[in-house]
C-alpha positions, 0 to 999 in steps of 0.5 A: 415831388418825385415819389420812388417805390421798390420792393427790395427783396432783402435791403442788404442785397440790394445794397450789395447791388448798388441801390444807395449808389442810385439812390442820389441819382434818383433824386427822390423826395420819398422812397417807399421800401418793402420787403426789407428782409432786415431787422434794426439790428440788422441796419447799417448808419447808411441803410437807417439814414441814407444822406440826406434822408429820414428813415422810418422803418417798420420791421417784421418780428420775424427774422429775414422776412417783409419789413416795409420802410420810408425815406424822405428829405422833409421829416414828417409830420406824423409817422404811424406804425402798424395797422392796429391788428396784431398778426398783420403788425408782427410781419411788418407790412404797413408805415405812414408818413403824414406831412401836412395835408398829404399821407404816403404810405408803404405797404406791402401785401401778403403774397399767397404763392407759396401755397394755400396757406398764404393765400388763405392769409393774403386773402386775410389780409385783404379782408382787414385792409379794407376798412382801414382803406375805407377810412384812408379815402374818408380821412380828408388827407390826400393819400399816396398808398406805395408799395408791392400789393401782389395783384395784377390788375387786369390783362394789361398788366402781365405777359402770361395772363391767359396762363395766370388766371388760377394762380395768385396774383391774377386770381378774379377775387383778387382782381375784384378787390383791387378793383373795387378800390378804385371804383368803390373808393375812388383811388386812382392807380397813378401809373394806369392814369398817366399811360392807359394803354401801357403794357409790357413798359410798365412791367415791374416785377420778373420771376427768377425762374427762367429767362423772365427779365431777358424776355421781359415775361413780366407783372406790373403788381408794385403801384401808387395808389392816390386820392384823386386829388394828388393822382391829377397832379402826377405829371410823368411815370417811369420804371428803372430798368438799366440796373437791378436792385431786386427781382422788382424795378423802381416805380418812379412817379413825379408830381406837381406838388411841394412838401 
């Protein structure tokens, strides 16, 4: 089972890029999206239902702004929308696909770099998350969460962290939380299990400003989040970088599992 995610930064731009050209290539069981800057009305045959994929989408009520979706080859069992949490819903941030025993999420976590606001909100977020992450790692599915969730672990997975460390993304409360995701929960970052000591190779997000992606002066924030159980399956990992779809590279993660 080959699992891809991708923040998009606007699934229109990204076909104009030449992901549906890729996509095949990729030859993905499930593609996890997010930040789909689209709405339905927004959505042409082949952005709903690529060839030879499902597509599920949970879009934000606002136009050009967040949406996560899924594409898969085998339909779900089960698809759920939404968190539950009305403000959270309306900005499209949360799609799970059940099939069988396995649950693979898309889920795309506020960024606070636009100021105090959104940081104050992502910290919301992170907040109202956590029970519904307490309940996923109970829930006795094995559980993939895929998606851009805005934090840099540790030093390992940014350039510039000495500089980062009072800016979002690498704030220490940030840092704490996702960390006690793997150490209060038991998930397992996939891509830091398969490769301990990667650094600059598992970069998956660039800022535009400068020369970030010529400098390769990255941030490894997108991840694959697992239930231990299916993370000891993950056989190898990879990050797409001879083309660009966004400013964020495809997470590619293979396992030794079927749906």
């Amino acid at each position: 089972m080959r699992i891809v995610t991708l923040n998009v930064n606007g699934l229109r731009a990204a076909a104009s890029k030449g992901f549906y050209d890729w996509l095949p290539r990729a030859a993905a069981d499930v593609v996890c999206l997010q930040e789909l800057k689209a709405q339905a009305a927004d959505m042409s045959a082949a952005m709903l239902n690529p060839p030879g994929y499902h597509g599920y989408f949970h879009y934000a009520e606002k136009k050009g702004y967040s949406g996560v979706g899924i594409y898969s080859r085998s339909a779900p069992d089960r698809i759920i929308e939404g968190l539950d949490i009305p403000d959270i819903d309306v900005e499209g941030r949360y799609l799970e696909a059940q099939f069988g025993n396995l649950a693979i999420v898309s889920v795309y976590l506020p960024s606070g770099s636009a100021g105090e606001h959104r940081q104050a909100a992502k910290f919301a977020f992170m907040d109202r998350f956590w029970p519904h992450l307490v309940k996923l790692a109970k829930c006795g599915r094995e559980v993939i969460l895929c998606g851009d969730w805005n934090i840099a672990h540790t030093e390992k997975d940014l350039k510039n962290w000495r500089s980062n460390q009072k800016n979002s993304g690498f704030l220490p409360e940030e840092r704490a939380w996702i960390d006690r995701v793997f150490t209060e929960l038991g998930f397992i970052d996939v891509y830091r299990r398969l490769y301990p000591d990667a650094t600059e190779e598992g970069y998956t997000w660039w800022s535009n400003r400068g020369q970030a992606w010529a400098k390769n002066v990255g941030w490894r924030i997108d991840y694959q989040i697992a239930t231990p159980g299916i993370a000891a399956r993950a056989l190898e990992a990879s990050i797409y970088k001879a083309e660009r779809f966004s400013d964020h590279a495809p997470l590619i993660i293979d396992y030794d599992y079927t749906l």
